[in-house]
N, CA, C and O atoms as a MOPAC input file, in Angstrom:
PM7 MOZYME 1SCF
protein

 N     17.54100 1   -50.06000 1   -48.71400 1
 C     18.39000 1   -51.18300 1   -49.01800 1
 C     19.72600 1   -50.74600 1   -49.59900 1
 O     20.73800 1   -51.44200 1   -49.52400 1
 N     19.66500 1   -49.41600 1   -50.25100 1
 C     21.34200 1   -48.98300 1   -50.85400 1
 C     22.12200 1   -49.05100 1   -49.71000 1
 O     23.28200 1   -49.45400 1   -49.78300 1
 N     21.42700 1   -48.56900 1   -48.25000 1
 C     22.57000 1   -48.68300 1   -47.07300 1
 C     23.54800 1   -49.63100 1   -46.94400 1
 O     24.77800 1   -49.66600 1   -46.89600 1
 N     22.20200 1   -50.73400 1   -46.88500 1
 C     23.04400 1   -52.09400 1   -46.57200 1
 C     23.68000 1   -52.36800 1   -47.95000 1
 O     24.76000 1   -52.92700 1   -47.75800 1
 N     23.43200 1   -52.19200 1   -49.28600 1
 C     24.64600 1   -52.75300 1   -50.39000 1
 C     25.84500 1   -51.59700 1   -50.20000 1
 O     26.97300 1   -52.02600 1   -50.44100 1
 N     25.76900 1   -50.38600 1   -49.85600 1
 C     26.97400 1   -49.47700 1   -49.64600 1
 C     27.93800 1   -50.37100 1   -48.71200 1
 O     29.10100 1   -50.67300 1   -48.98200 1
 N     27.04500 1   -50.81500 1   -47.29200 1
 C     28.05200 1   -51.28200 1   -46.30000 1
 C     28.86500 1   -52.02800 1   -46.47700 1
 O     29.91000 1   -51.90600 1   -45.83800 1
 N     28.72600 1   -52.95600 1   -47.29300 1
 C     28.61300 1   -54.88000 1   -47.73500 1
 C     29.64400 1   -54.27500 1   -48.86700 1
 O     30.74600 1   -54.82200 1   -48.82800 1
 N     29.53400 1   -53.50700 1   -49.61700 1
 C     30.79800 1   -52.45600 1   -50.77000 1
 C     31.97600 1   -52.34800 1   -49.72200 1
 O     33.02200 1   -52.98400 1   -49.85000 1
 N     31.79400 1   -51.74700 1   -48.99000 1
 C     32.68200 1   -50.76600 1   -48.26200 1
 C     33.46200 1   -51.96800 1   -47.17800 1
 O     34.37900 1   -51.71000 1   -46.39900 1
 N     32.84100 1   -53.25100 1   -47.37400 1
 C     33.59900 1   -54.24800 1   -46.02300 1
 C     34.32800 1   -55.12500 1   -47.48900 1
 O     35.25100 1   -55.92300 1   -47.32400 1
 N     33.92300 1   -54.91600 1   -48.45900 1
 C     34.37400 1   -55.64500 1   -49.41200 1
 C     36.21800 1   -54.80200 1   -50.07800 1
 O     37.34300 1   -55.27200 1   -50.25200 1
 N     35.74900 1   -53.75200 1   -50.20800 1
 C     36.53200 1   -52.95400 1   -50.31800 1
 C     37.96000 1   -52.97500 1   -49.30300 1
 O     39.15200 1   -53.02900 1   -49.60600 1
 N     37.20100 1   -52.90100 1   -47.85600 1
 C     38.32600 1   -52.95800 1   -46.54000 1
 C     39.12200 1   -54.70000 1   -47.20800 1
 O     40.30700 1   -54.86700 1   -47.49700 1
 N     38.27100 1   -55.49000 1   -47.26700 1
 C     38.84900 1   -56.72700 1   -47.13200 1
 C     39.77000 1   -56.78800 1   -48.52400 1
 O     40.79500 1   -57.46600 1   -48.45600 1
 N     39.43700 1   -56.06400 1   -49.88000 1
 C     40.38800 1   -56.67200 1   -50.48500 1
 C     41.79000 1   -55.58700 1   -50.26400 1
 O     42.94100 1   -55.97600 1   -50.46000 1
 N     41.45200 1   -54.22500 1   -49.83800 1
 C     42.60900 1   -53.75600 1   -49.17800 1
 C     43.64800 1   -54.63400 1   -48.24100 1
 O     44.81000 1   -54.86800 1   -48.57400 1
 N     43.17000 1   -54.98300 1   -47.28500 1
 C     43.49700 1   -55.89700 1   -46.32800 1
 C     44.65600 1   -57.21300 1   -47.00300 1
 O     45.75400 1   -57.55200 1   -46.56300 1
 N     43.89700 1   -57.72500 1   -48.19300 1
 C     44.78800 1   -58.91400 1   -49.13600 1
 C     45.69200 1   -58.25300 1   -49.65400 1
 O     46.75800 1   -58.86300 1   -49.73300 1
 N     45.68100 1   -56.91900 1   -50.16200 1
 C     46.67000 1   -56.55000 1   -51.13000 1
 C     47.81800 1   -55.99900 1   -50.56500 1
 O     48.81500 1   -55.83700 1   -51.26900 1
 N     47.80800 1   -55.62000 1   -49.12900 1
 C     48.91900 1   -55.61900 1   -48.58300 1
 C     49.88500 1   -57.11400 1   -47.37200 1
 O     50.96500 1   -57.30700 1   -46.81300 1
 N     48.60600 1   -57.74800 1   -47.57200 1
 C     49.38000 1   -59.38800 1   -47.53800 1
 C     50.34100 1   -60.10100 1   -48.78800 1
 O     51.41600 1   -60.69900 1   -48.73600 1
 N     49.42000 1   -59.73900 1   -49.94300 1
 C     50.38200 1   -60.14400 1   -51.15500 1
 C     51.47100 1   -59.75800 1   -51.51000 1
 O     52.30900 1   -60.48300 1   -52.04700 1
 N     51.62700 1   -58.44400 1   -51.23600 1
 C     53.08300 1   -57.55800 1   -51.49000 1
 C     54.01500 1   -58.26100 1   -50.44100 1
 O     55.20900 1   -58.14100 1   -50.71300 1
 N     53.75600 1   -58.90400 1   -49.40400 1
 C     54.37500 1   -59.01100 1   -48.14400 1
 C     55.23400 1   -60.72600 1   -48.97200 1
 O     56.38500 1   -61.01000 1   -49.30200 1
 N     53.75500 1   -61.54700 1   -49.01000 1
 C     54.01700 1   -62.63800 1   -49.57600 1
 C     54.93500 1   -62.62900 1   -50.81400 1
 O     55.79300 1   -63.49600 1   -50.98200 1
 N     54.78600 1   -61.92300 1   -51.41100 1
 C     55.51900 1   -61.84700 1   -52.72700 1
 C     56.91000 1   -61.28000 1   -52.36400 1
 O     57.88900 1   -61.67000 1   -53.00100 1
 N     56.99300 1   -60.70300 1   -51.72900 1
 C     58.70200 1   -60.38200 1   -50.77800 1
 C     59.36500 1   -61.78500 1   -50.84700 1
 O     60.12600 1   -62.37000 1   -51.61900 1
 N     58.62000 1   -62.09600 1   -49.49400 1
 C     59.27800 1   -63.13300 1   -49.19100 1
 C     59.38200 1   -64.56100 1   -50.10500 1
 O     59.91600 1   -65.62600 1   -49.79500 1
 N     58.70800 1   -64.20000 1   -51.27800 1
 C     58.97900 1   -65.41900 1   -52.19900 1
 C     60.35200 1   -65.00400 1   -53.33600 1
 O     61.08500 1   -65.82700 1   -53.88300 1
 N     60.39700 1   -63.92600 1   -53.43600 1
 C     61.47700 1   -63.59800 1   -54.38600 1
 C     63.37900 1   -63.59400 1   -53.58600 1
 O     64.52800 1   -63.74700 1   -54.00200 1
 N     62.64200 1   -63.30000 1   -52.18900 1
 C     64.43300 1   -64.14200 1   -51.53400 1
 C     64.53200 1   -65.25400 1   -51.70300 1
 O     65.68000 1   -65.69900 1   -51.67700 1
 N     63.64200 1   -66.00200 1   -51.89800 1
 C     64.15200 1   -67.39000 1   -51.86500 1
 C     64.08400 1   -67.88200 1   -53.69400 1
 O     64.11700 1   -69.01600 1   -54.17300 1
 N     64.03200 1   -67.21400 1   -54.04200 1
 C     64.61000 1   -67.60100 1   -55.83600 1
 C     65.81300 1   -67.11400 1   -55.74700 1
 O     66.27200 1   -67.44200 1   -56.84100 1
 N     66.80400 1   -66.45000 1   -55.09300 1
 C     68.30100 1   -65.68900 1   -55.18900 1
 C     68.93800 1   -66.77000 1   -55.32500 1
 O     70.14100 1   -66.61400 1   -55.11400 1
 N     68.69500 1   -67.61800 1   -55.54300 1
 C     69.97200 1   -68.76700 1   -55.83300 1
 C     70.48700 1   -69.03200 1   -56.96200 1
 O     71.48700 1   -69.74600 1   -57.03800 1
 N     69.86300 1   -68.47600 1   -58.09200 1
 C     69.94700 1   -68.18500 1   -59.50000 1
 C     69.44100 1   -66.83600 1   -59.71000 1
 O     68.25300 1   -66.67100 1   -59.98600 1
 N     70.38000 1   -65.69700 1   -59.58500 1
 C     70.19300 1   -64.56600 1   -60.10900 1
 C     69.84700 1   -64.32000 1   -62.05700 1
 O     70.37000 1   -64.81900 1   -63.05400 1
 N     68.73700 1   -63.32400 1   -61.86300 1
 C     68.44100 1   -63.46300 1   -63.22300 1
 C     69.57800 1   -63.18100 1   -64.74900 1
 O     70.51300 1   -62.38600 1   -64.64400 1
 N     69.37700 1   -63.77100 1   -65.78300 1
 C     70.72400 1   -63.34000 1   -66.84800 1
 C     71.80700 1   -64.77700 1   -66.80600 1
 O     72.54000 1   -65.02400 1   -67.76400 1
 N     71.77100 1   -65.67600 1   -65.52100 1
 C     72.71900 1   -66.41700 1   -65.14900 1
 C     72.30800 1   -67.75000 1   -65.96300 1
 O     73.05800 1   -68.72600 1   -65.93900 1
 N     71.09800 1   -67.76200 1   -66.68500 1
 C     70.99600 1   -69.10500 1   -66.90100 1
 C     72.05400 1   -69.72500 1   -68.04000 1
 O     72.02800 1   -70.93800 1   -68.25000 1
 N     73.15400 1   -68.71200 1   -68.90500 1
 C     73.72700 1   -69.39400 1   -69.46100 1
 C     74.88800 1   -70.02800 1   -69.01900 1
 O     75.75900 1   -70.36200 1   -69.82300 1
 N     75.02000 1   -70.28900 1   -67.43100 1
 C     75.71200 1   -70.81500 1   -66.99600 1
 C     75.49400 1   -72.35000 1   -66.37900 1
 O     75.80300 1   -72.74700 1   -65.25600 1
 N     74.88800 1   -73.06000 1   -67.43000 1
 C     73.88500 1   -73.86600 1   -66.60000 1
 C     74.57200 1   -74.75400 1   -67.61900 1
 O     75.43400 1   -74.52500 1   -68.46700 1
 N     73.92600 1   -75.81200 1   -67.26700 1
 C     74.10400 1   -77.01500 1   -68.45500 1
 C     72.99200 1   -77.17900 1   -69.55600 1
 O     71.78400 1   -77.12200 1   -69.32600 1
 N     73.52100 1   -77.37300 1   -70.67900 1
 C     72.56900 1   -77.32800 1   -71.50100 1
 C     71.28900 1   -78.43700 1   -71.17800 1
 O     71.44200 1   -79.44500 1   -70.48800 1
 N     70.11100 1   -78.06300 1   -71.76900 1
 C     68.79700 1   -78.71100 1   -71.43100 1
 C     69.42700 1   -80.28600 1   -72.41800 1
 O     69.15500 1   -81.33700 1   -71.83800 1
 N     69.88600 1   -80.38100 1   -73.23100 1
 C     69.97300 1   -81.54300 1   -74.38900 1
 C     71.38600 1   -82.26400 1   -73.48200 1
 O     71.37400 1   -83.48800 1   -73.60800 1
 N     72.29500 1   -81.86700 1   -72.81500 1
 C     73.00200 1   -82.85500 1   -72.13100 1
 C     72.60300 1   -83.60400 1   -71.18400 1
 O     72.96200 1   -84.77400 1   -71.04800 1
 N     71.53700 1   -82.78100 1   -70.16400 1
 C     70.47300 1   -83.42000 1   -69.13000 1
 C     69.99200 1   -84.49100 1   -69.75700 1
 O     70.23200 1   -85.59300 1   -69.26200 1
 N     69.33400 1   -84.41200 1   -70.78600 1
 C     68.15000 1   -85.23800 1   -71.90800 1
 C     68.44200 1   -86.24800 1   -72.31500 1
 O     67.76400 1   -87.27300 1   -72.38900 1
 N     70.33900 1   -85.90100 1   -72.87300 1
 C     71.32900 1   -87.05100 1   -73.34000 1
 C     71.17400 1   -88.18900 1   -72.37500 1
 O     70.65800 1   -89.29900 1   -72.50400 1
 N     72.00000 1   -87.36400 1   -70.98200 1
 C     72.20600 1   -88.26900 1   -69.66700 1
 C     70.83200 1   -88.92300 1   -68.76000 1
 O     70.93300 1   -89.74100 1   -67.84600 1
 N     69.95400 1   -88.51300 1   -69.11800 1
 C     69.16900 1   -89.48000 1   -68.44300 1
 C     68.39400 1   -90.53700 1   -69.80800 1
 O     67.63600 1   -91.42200 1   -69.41000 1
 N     68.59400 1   -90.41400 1   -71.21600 1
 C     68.07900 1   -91.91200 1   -71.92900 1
 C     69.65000 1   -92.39800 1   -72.15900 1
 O     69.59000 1   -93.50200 1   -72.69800 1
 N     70.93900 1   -92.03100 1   -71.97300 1
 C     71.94800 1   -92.45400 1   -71.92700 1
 C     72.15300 1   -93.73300 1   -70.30900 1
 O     72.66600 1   -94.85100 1   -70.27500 1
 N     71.58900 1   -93.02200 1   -69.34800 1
 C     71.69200 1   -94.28000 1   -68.49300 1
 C     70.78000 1   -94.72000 1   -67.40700 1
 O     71.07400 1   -95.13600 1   -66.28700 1
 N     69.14800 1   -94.47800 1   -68.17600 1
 C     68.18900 1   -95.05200 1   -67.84200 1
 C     68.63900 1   -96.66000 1   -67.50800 1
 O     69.29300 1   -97.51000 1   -68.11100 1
 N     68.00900 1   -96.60400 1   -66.37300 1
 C     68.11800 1   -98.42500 1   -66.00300 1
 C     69.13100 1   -98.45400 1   -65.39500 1
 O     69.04300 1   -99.29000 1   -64.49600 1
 N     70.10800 1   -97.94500 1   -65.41900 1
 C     71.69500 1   -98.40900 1   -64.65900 1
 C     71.74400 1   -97.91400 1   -63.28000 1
 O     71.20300 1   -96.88000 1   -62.88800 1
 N     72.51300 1   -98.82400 1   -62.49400 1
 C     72.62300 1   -99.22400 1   -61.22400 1
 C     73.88600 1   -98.30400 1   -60.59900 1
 O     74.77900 1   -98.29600 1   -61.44500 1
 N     74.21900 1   -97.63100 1   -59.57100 1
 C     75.04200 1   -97.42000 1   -58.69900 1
 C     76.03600 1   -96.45700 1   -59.83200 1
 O     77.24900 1   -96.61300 1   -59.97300 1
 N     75.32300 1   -95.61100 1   -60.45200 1
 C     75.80600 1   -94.19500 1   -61.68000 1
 C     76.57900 1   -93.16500 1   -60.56000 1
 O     76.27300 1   -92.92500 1   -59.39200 1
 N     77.44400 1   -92.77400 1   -61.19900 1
 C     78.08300 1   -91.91100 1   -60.66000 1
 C     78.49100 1   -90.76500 1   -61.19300 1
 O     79.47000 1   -90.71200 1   -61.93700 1
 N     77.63300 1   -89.52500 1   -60.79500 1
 C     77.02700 1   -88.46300 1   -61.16000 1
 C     78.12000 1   -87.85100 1   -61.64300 1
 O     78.00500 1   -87.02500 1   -62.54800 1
 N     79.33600 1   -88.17400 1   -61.10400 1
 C     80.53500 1   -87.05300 1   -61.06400 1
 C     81.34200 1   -87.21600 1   -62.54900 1
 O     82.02500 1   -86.41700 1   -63.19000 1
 N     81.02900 1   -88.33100 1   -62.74500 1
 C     81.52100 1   -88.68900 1   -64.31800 1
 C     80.99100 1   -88.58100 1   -65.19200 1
 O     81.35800 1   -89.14500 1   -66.22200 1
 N     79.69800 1   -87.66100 1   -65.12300 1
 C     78.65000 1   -86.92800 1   -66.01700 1
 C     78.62400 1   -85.64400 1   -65.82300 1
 O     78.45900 1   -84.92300 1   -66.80700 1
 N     78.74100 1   -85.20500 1   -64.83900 1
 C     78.63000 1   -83.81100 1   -64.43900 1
 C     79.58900 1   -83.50900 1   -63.25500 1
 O     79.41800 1   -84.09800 1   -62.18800 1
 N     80.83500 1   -82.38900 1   -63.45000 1
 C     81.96000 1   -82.56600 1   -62.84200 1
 C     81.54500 1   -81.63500 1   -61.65000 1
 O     82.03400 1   -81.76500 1   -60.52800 1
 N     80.68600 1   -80.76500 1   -61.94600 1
 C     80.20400 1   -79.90100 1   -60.86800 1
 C     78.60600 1   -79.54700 1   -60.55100 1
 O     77.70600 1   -78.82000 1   -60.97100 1
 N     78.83800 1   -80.46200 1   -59.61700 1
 C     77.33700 1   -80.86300 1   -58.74300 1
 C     76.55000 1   -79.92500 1   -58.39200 1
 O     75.32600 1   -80.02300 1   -58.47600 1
 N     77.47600 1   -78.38300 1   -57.73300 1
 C     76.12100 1   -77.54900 1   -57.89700 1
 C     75.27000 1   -77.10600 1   -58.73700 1
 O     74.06300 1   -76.87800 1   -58.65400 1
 N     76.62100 1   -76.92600 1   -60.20400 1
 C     75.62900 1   -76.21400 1   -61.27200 1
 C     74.83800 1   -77.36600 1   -62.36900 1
 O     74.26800 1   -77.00200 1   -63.39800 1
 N     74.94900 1   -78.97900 1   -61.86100 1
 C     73.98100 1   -79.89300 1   -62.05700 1
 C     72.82900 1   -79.32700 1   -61.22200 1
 O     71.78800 1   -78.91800 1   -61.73500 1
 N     73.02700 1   -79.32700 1   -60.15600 1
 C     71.31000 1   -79.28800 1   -59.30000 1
 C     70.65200 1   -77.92400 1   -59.86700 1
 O     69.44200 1   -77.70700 1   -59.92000 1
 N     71.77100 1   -76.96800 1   -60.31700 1
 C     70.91800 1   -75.65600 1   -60.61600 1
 C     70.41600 1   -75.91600 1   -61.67200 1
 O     69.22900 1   -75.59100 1   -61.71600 1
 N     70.89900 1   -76.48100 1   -62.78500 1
 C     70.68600 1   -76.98800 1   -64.08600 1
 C     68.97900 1   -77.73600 1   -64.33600 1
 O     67.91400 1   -77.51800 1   -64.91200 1
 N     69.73800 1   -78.84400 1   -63.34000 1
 C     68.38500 1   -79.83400 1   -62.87500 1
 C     67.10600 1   -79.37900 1   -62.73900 1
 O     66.04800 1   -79.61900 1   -63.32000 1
 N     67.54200 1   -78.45100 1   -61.56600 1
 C     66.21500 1   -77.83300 1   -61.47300 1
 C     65.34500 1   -76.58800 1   -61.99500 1
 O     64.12600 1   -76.47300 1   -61.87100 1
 N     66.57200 1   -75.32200 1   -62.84300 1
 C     65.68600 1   -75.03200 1   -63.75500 1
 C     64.58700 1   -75.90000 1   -64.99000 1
 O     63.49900 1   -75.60900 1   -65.48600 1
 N     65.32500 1   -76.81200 1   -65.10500 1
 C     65.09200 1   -77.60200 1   -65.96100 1
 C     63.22400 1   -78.39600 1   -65.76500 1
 O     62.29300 1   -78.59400 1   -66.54600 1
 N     63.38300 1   -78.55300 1   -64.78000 1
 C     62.23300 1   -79.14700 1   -64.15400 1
 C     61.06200 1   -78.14200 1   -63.81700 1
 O     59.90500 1   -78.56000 1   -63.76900 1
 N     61.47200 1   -76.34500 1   -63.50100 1
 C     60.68700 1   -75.67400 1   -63.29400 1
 C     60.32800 1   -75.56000 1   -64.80200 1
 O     59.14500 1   -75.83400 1   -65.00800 1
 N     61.07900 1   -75.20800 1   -65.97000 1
 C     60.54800 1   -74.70400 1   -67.15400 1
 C     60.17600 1   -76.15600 1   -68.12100 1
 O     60.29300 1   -76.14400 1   -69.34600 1
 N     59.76000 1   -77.25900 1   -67.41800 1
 C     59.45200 1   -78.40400 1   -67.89100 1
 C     58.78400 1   -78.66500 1   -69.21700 1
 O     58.99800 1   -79.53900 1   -70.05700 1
 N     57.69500 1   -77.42100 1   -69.17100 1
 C     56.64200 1   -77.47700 1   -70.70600 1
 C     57.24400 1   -76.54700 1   -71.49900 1
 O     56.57400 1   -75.78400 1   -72.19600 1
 N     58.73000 1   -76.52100 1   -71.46300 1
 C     59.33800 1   -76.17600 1   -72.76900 1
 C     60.17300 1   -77.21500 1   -72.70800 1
 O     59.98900 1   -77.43000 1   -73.90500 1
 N     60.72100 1   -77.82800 1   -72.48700 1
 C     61.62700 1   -79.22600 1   -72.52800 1
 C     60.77000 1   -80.62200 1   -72.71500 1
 O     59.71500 1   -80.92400 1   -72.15600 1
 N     61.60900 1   -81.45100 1   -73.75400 1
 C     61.06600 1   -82.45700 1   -74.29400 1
 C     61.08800 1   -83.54700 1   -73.46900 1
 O     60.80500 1   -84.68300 1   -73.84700 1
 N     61.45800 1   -83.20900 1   -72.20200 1
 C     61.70600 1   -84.32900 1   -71.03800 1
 C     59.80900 1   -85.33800 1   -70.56600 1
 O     58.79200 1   -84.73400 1   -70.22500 1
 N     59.93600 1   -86.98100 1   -70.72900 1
 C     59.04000 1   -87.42800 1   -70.20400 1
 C     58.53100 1   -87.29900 1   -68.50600 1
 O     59.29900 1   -86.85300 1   -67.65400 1
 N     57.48500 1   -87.64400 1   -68.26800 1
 C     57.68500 1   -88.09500 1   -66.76700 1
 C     58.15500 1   -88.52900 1   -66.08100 1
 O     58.72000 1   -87.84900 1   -65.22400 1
 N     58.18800 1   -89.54900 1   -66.05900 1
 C     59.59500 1   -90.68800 1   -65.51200 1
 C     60.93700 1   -89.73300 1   -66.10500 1
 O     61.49300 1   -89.17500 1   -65.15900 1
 N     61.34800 1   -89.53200 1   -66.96200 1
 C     62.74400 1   -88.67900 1   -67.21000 1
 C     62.40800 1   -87.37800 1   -66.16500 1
 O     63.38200 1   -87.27900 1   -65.41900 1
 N     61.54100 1   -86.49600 1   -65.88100 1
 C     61.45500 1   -85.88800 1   -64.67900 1
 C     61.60800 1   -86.23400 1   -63.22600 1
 O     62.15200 1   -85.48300 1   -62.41700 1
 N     61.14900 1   -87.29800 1   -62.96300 1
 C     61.24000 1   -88.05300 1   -62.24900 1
 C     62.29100 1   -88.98900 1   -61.66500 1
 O     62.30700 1   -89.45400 1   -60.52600 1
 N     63.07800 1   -89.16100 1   -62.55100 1
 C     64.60100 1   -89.52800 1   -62.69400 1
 C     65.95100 1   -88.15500 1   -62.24000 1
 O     66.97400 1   -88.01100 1   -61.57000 1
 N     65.05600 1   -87.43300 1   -63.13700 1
 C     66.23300 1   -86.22500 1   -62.51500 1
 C     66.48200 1   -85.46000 1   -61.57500 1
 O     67.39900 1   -84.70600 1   -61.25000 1
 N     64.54200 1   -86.09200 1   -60.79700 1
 C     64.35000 1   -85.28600 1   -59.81500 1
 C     65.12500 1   -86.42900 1   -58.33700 1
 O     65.61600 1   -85.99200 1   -57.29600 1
 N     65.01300 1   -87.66000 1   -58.67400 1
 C     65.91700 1   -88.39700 1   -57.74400 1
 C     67.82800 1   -88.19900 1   -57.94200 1
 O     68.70300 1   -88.66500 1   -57.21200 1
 N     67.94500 1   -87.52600 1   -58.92600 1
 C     69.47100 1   -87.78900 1   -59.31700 1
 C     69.82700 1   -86.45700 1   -58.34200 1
 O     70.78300 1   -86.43200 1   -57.56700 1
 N     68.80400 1   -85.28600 1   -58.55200 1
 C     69.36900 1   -83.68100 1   -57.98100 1
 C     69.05700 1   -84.58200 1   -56.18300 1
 O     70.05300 1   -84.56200 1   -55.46000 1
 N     68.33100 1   -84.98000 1   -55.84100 1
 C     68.37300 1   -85.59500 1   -54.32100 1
 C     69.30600 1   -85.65800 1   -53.99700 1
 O     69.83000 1   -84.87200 1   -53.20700 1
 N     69.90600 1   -86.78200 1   -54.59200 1
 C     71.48100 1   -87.26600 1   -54.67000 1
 C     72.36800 1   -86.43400 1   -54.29600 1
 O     72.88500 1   -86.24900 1   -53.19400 1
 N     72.54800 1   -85.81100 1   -55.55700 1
 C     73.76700 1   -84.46100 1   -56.12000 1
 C     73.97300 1   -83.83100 1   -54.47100 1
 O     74.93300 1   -83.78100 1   -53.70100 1
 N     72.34200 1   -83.33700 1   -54.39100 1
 C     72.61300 1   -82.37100 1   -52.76700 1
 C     72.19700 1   -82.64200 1   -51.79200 1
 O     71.87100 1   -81.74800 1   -51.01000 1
 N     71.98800 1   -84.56700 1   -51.32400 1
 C     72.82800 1   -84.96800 1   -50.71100 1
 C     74.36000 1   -85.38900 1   -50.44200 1
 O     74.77100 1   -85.42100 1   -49.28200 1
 N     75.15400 1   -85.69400 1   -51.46300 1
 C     76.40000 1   -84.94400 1   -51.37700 1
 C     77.15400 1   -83.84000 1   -51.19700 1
 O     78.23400 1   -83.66600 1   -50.63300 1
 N     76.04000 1   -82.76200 1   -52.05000 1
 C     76.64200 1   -81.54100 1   -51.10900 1
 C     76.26600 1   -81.04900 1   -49.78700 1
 O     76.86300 1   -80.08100 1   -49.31600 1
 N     75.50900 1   -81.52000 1   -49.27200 1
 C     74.61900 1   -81.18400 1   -47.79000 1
 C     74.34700 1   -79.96600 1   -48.17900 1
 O     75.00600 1   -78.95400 1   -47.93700 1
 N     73.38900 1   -80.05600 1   -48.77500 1
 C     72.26200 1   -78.88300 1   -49.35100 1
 C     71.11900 1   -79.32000 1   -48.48400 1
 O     70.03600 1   -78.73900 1   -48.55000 1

C-alpha cells in the first residue's frame, strides 16, 4: 500500500507544481493592471476627509456638478477609488460608498475612461 500512497504523493506534488507556475503567471498579469497608480503616488490624491466632506455635504442633491468640487476628474476617480479599495480604514458608510461609487461612474464617463 506505500506504492499507491507514494503515487497519490507524487501526482499531488506534480499538481501543486503545476498551480505554482499558474500563479506566478496570474499574479503578472494582475500587477499591470494596478499601474495606474504607481506606488509612493498616493500623496497626490485627494484627501480621504474632503471625499467624506463632499459626499454628507451633498447627499440628496440633484443634478451636482462634480467639477465645482473637484477641479480634476482624473485624480477624483483615482482618489475615489483608492478610497473605496482601502475602505476598512476610512470612516465612509455604505450608501456613502455607494454614492461615490456612482459619482467615479460619472467622473469617467466624462472622461471616456
Amino acid at each position: 500500500m506505500k506504492d499507491k500512497g507514494d503515487s497519490k504523493t507524487g501526482r499531488l506534488e506534480d499538481a501543486i507544481a503545476g498551480t505554482d507556475t499558474s500563479d506566478c503567471e496570474s499574479m503578472s498579469d494582475c500587477s499591470s493592471l494596478s499601474d495606474t497608480m504607481p506606488d509612493g503616488h498616493e500623496s497626490n490624491l485627494y484627501p480621504p476627509s474632503m471625499l467624506s466632506n463632499f459626499l454628507r455635504q451633498t447627499k440628496g442633491m440633484k443634478g451636482l456638478i462634480l467639477e465645482k468640487h473637484f477641479p480634476d476628474m482624473l485624480l477624483f476617480v483615482q482618489s475615489a477609488s483608492h478610497l473605496i479599495k482601502h475602505r476598512a480604514t476610512s470612516d465612509l458608510t455604505n450608501p456613502e460608498i455607494f454614492r461615490l461609487k456612482k459619482h467615479m461612474g460619472k467622473a469617467r464617463k466624462q472622461l471616456n475612461i
